[in-house]
C-alpha positions as CSV (number, residue, x, y, z in Angstrom):
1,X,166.5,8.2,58.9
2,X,170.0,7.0,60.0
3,X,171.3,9.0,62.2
4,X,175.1,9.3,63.9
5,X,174.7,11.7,66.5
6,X,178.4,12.8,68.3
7,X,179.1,14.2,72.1
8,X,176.0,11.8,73.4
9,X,176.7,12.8,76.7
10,X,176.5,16.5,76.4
11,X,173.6,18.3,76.7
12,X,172.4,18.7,73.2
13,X,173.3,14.9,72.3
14,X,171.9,13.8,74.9
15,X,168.2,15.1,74.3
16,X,169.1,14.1,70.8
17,X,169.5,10.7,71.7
18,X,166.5,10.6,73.6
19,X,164.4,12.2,71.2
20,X,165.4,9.8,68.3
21,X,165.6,7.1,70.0
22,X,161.6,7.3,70.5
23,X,161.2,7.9,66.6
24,X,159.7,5.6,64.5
25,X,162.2,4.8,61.0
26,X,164.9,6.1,62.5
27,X,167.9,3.8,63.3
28,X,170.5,6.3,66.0
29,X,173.8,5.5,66.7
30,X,174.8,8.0,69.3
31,X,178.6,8.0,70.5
32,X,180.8,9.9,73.0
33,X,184.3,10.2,73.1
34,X,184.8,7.0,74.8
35,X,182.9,5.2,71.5
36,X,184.6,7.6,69.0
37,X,187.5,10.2,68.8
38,X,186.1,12.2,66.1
39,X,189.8,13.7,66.4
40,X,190.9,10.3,64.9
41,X,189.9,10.7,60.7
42,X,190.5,6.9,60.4
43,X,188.1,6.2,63.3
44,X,185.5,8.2,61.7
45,X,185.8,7.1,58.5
46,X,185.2,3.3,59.8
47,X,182.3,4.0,62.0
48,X,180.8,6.4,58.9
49,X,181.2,3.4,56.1
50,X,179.7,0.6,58.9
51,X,176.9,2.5,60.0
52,X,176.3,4.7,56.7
53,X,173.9,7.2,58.2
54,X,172.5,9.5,55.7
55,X,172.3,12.7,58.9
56,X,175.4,13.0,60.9
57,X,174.7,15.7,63.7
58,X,178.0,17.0,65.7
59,X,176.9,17.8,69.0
60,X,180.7,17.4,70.1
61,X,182.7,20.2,71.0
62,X,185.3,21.5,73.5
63,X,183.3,24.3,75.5
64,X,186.1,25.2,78.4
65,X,185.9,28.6,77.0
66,X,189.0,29.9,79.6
67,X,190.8,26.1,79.5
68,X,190.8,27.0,75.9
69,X,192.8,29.9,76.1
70,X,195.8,27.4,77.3
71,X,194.8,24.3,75.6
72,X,194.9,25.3,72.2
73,X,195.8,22.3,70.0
74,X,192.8,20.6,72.0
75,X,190.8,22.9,71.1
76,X,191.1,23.0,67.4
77,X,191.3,19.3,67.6
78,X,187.5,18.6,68.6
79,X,186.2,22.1,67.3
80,X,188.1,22.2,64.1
81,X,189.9,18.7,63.0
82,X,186.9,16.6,64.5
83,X,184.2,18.3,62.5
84,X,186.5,18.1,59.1
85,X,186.6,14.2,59.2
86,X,182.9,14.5,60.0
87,X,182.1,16.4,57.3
88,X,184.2,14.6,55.0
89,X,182.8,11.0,56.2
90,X,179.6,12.8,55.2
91,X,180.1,13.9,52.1
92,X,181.7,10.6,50.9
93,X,178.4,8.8,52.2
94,X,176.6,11.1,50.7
95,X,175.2,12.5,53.9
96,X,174.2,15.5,55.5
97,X,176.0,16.7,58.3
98,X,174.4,19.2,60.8
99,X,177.0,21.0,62.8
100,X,176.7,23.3,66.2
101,X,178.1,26.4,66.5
102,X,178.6,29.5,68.7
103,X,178.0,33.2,69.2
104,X,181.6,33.1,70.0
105,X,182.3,33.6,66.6
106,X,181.4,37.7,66.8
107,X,183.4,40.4,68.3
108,X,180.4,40.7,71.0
109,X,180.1,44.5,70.5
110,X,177.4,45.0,67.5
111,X,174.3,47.0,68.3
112,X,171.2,44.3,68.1
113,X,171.0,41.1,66.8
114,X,173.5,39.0,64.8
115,X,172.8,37.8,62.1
116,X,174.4,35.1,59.8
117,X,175.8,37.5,57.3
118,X,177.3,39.3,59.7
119,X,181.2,39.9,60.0
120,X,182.6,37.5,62.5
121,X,185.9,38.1,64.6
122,X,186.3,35.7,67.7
123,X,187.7,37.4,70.6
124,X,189.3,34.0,72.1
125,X,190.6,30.5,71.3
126,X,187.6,29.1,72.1
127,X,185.9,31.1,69.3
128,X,188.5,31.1,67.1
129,X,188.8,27.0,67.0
130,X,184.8,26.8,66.2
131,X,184.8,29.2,63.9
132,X,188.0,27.2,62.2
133,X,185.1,24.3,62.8
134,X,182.4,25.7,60.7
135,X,184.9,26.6,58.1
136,X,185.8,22.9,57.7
137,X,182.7,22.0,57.3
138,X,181.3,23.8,54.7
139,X,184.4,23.6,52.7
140,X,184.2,19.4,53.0
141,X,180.3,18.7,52.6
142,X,178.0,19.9,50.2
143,X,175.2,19.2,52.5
144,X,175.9,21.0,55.6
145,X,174.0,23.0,58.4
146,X,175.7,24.8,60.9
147,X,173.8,26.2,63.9
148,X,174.8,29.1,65.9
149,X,173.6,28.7,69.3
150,X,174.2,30.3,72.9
151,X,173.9,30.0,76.5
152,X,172.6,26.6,76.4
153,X,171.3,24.7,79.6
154,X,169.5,21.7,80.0
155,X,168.6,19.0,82.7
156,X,172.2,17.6,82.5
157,X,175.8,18.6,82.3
158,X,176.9,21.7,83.5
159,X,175.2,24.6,82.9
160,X,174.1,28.2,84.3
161,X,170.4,27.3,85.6
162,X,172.1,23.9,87.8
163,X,175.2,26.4,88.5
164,X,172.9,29.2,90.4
165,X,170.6,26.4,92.2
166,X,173.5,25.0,93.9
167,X,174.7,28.0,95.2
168,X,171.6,28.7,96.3
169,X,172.1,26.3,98.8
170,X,174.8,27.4,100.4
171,X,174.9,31.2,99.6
172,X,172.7,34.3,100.7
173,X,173.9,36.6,98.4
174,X,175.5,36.8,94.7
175,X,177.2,39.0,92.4
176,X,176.1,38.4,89.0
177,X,177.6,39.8,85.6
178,X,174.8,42.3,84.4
179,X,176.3,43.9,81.4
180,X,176.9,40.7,78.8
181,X,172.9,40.2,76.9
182,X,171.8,36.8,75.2
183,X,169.2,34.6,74.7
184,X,169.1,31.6,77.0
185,X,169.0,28.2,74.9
186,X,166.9,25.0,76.0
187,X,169.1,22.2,74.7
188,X,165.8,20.1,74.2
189,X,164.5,22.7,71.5
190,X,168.0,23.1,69.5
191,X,167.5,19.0,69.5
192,X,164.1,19.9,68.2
193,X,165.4,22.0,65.8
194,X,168.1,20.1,64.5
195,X,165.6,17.1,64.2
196,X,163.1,19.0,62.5
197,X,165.4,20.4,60.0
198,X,167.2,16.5,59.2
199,X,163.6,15.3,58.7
200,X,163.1,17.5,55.9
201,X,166.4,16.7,54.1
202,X,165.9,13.1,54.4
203,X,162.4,13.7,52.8
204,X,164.3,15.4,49.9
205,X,162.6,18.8,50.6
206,X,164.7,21.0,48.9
207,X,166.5,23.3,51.6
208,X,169.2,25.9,51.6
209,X,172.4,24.9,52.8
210,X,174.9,27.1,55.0
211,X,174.6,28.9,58.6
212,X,171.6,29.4,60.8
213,X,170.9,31.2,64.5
214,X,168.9,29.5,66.9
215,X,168.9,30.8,70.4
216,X,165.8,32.4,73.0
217,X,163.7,34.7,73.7
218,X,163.7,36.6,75.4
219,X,167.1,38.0,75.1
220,X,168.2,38.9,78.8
221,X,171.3,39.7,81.1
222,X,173.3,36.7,83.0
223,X,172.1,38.9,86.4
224,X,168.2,38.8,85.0
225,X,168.3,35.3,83.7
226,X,169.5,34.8,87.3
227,X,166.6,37.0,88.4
228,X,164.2,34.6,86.7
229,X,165.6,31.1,87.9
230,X,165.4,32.1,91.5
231,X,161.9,33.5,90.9
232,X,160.8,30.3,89.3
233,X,162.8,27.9,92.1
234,X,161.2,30.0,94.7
235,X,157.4,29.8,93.7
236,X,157.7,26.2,93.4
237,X,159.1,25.6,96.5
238,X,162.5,24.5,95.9
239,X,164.6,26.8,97.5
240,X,164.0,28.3,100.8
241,X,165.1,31.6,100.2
242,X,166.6,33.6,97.4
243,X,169.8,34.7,98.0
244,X,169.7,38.5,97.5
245,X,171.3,39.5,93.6
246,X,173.6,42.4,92.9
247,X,174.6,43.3,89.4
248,X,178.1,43.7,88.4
249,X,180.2,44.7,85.4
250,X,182.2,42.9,83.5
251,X,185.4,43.9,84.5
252,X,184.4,43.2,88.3
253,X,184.4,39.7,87.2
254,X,187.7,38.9,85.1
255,X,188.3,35.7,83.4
256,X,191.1,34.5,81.3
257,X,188.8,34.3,77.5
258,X,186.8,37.4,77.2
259,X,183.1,36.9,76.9
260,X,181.2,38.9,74.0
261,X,179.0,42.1,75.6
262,X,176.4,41.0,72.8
263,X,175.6,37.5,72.3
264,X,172.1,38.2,71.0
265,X,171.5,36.0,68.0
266,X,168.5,36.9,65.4
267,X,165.7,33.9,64.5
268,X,164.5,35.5,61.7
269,X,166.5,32.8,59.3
270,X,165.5,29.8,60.7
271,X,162.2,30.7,61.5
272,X,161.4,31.7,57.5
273,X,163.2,28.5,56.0
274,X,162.2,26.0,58.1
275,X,159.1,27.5,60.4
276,X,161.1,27.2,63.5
277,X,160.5,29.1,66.5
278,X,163.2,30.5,69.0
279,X,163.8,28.9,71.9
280,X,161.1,29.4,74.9
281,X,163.9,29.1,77.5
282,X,161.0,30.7,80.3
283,X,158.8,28.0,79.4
284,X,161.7,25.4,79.6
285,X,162.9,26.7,83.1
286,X,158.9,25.9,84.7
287,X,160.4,22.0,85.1
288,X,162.9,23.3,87.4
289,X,162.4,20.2,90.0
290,X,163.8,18.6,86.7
291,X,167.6,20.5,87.3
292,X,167.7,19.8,90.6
């Protein structure tokens, strides 16, 4: 495999990188935005016809869900623009692009679990501008994944699990938001995921083309995914005392891009094409030392 793998430095791309990198046969060039402004179509198409990757995975994205809401042609830039030239460097090299996406993309409100054929309606900019993104895609490359994830954390970058640590430190008690549900996302296993499903096109298996979930199980509230982390960071001796949890509504807790009620993404997709499980964010959160 050749892979290009965009937004190194996030938390996807970066366990991409350092998953791949360990792979025999496979030849990585990973890139930030500092090595490539996927906004920049002629920049893309250079570093697509040097390196001629036959997998391009776009773990690059602007994720300031409330900066969004006033930085709008940003926005569409990296979430929409960015993935177009991607996809269309792609297609050109006869690649296959893989492409993240977001739960973002739904109204927020269904009963149970999305699913890909679902009707989507983004409530914000944020959603709108990555829903925009996985239009571009498909419409510019034949070969094209895009995965739907949520509430991702990992060991780096900013995230909910290093977010409630550190407050931990310095706070005794915390309001968390108790009425929005979702699965919590090890970016580690959507890097699994996504390498799992580019080893199978690159070994011409023939697979089906379009949208996938991937998220965890399983699905919780923000105030008992909270619940857990302090659990786990307690029994292990990491943090002295639990600061004591209350839940809160929504509405106690405004900020400027709405959040969806419901981000609870269905598996069953992914799991029956490609014989990938959902994320085990419970298992993933036992290496807390690793947050810290």
């Amino acid at each position: 495999m050749r892979v290009l793998i965009t937004g190194s430095h996030g938390q996807v791309g970066n366990c991409l990188n350092e998953r791949l990198s360990n792979n025999q046969n496979t030849t990585v060039l990973a890139v930030d935005r500092d090595d490539l402004d996927i906004t920049d179509q002629d920049a893309v198409k250079a570093t697509v016809a040097e390196f001629r990757p036959n997998i391009i995975i776009n773990a690059a994205a602007h994720t300031a869900v409330d900066k969004a809401e006033v930085e709008v042609e940003l926005s569409y830039a990296i979430n929409r623009d960015g993935p177009r030239y991607l996809a269309q460097a792609a297609q050109d090299a006869g690649a296959a692009i893989l492409h993240i996406s977001t739960d973002y993309v739904f109204e927020g409100n269904k009963v149970g679990d999305y699913v890909e054929s679902d009707n989507t309606n983004p409530q914000g900019v944020y959603g709108e501008s990555k829903l925009a993104g996985e239009v571009a895609v498909a419409e510019a490359c034949d070969k094209h994944v895009i995965l739907r994830t949520a509430w991702v954390f990992a060991e780096n970058g900013n995230n909910f699990v290093k977010t409630m640590l550190r407050l931990s430190e310095t706070r005794e008690a915390l309001s968390v938001v108790g009425d929005q549900f979702g699965g919590p996302t090890y970016a580690g296993d959507i890097a699994n995921a996504l390498i799992k499903i580019a080893k199978q096109i690159t070994e011409g298996n023939a697979i089906e083309y379009g949208v996938y979930h991937f998220s965890g199980l399983p699905h919780v509230s923000w105030f008992e995914f909270a619940e857990s982390i302090f659990d786990t960071a307690a029994k292990q001796g990491l943090i002295n005392k639990k600061p004591t949890l209350t839940s809160i509504m929504t509405e106690q807790y405004p900020t400027p891009a709405k959040r969806p009620s419901n981000s609870r993404l269905g598996t069953e997709k992914i799991n029956k094409a490609f014989s990938i499980e959902a994320s085990d964010w419970q298992l993933a959160i036992t290496r807390m030392k690793e947050y810290l």
